[in-house]
N, C-alpha and C positions, 0 to 999 in steps of 0.2 A: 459620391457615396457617403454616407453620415458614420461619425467615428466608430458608433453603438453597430451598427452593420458591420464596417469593415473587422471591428476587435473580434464580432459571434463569427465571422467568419475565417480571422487568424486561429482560433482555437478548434472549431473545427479540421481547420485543415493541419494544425497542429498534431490533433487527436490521430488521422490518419496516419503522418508521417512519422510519429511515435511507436504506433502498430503496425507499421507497411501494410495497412489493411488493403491495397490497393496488388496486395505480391501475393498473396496467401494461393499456396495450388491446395488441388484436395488432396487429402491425406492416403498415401498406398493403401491396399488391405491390409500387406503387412504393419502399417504404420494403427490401422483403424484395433487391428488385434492385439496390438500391444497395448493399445490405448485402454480397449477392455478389461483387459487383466487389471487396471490401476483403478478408472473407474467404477465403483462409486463408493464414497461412506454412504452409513446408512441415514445420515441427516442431506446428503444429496439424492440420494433412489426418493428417499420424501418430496425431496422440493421436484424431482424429475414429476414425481407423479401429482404434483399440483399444478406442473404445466412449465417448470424452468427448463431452457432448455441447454443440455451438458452438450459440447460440441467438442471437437476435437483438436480444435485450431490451435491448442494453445500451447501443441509442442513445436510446430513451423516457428508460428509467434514468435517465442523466445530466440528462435536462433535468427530470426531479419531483424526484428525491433527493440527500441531502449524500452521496452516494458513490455511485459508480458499478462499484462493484469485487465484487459480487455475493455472494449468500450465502456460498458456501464458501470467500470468502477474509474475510468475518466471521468463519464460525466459525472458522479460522486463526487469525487472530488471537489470540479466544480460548484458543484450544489452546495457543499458545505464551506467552500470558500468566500463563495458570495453572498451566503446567510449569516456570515458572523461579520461579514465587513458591512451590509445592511444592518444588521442589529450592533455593531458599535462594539465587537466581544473583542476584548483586548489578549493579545496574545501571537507569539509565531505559530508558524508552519511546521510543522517535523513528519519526518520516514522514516522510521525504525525496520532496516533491512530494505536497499534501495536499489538492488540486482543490480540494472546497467543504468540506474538512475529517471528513467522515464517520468515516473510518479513524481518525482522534484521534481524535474524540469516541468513538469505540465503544475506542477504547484507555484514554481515561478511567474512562468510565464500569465497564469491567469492574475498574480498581486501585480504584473505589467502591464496589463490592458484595462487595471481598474488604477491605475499611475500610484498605487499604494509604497510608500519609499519609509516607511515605522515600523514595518516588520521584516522579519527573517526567516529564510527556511533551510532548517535544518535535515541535513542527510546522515543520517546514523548509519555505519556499519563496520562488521569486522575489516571488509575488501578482502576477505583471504578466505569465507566461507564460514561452514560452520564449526565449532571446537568441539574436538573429538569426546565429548560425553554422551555418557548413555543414562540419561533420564526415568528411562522405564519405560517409553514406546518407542514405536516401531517407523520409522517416518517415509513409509512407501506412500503415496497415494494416486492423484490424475496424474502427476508428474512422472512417477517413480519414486525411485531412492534418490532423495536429496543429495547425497552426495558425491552424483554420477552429474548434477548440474552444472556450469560453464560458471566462475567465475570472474565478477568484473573486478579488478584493482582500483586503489582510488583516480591513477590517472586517469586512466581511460572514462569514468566518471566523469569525470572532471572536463576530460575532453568532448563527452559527447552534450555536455552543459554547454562549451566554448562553439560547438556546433550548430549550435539554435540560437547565438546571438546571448544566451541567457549568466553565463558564469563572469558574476559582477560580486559588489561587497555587501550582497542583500541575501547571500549563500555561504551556508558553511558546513563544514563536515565533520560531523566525530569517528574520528578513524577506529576503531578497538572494540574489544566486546562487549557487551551493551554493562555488562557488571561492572566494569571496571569506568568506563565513560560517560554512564549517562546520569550517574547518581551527584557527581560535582560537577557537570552539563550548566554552562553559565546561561541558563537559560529559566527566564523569573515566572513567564506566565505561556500559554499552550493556548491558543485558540483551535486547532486541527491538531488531533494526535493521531496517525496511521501505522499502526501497527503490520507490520510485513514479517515477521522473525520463523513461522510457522513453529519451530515446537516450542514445547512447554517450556523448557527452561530460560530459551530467551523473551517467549512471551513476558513470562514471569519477572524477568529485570528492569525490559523497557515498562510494563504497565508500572508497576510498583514504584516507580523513580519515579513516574513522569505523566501518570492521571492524578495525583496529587496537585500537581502546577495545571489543568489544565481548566482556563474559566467557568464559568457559568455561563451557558449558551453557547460553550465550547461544543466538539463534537471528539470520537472515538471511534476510529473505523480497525476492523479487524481485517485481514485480507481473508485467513486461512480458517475460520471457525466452519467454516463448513468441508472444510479439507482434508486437514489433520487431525485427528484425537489428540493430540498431545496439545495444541490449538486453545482446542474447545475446553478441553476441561482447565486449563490458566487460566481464561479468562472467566468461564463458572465458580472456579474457584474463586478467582480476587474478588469477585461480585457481588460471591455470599458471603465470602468475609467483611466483606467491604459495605455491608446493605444496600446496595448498588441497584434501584428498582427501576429505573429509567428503563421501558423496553428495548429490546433486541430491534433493531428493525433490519430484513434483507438489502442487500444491492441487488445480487444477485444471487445464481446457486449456492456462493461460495463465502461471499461479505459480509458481513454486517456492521452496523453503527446503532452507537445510543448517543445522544445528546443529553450532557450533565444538565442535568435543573438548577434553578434559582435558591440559592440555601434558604 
């Protein structure tokens, strides 16, 4: 088998064992009724009704697998990982809000099967949740209340990195809240910036610190812009403040990314 096979192959089977897309049962009625009452904002009933489609998997999801962010913002990932190491865009990897760390680890693992050993990828997070401020919304959504979600600590991060072979010195982590950690973040240039924080005010820390550092030909993925309101409007705001014209582009229901231009 030729290395280019076996690596599209590591990753795929990567991607499942990340998602135990292979566990998933269907969801009780009661589970489907609950689900209801969360879904949808009115920027997902849009995209529902252009043909995306909103599933319910992704409360099982969370509680088998290191990521809960589902296949096609895996393959994103990918996608944007291996257009900046083709196009030569200098800079690390970073997750800003890395739940049980999934989204690192599959951002490792893909700079491992391209033998890339000049970059870093950074996992940003409190480990303890979110800090008890009140912003101005409401942060119910597919999920629920955010603050009814499972906590991973850095250990266990840490360990479920050491479980895939991946927690080497090509990973690191800023333990705190993004205010406090990401703005002296010894970190010089951003090739992939992944934003995961869902409300506004930590939206608001990570972008502002850290799309500043992030190349040209870089990329900016959102997880939650189509999730949250408090989300969406951080990142509209830094964008018109910012004259930020690059478009929006979907992953999925929920994603989106813009790719910064050439100054």
């Amino acid at each position: 088998m030729r290395a280019v096979e076996a690596s599209a192959l590591y990753l795929e089977l990567l991607k499942k064992a990340l998602l135990r897309s292979d566990q998933f049962a269907p969801p009780s009625p009661i589970r489907m009724r609950d689900w209801r009452r969360f879904i949808v904002s009115p920027v997902q009933r849009a995209l529902q009704r252009r043909g995306y489609e909103i599933t319910p998997a992704r409360l099982p999801e969370y509680a088998l697998g290191e990521t809960m962010i589902g296949r096609a913002r895996l393959d994103n990932i990918q996608f944007c990982i291996e257009s900046v190491l083709d196009d030569e865009v200098a800079g690390d990897l970073i997750e800003t809000g890395v739940g049980k760390g999934g989204a690192t680890i599959f951002m490792r693992a893909v700079l491992a099967v391209h033998g890339v050993t000049d970059r870093t990828v950074w996992a940003a997070d409190s480990y303890e949740g979110f800090p008890e401020v009140d912003d101005g919304f409401t942060y119910t959504g597919e999920l629920g209340d955010l603050a009814t979600l499972p906590v991973a600590g850095l250990e266990q991060v840490q360990a479920n990195f050491d479980r895939y072979g991946l927690l080497d010195e090509r990973v690191r982590f800023l333990k705190g809240w993004f205010s406090e950690t990401l703005p002296s973040a010894p970190i010089e240039k951003i090739a992939v910036l992944r934003l995961d924080g869902d409300r506004y005010d930590s939206t608001c820390d990570a972008l502002g610190s850290l799309e500043p550092r992030v190349s040209a030909g870089g990329y900016v993925i959102v997880d939650d812009y189509g999730a949250f309101l408090g989300c969406r409007r951080a990142i509209d705001d830094y964008r018109e403040r910012n004259s930020i014209t690059a478009p929006l582009e979907w992953v999925d229901y929920q994603a989106v990314m813009w790719r910064k231009p050439s100054p």
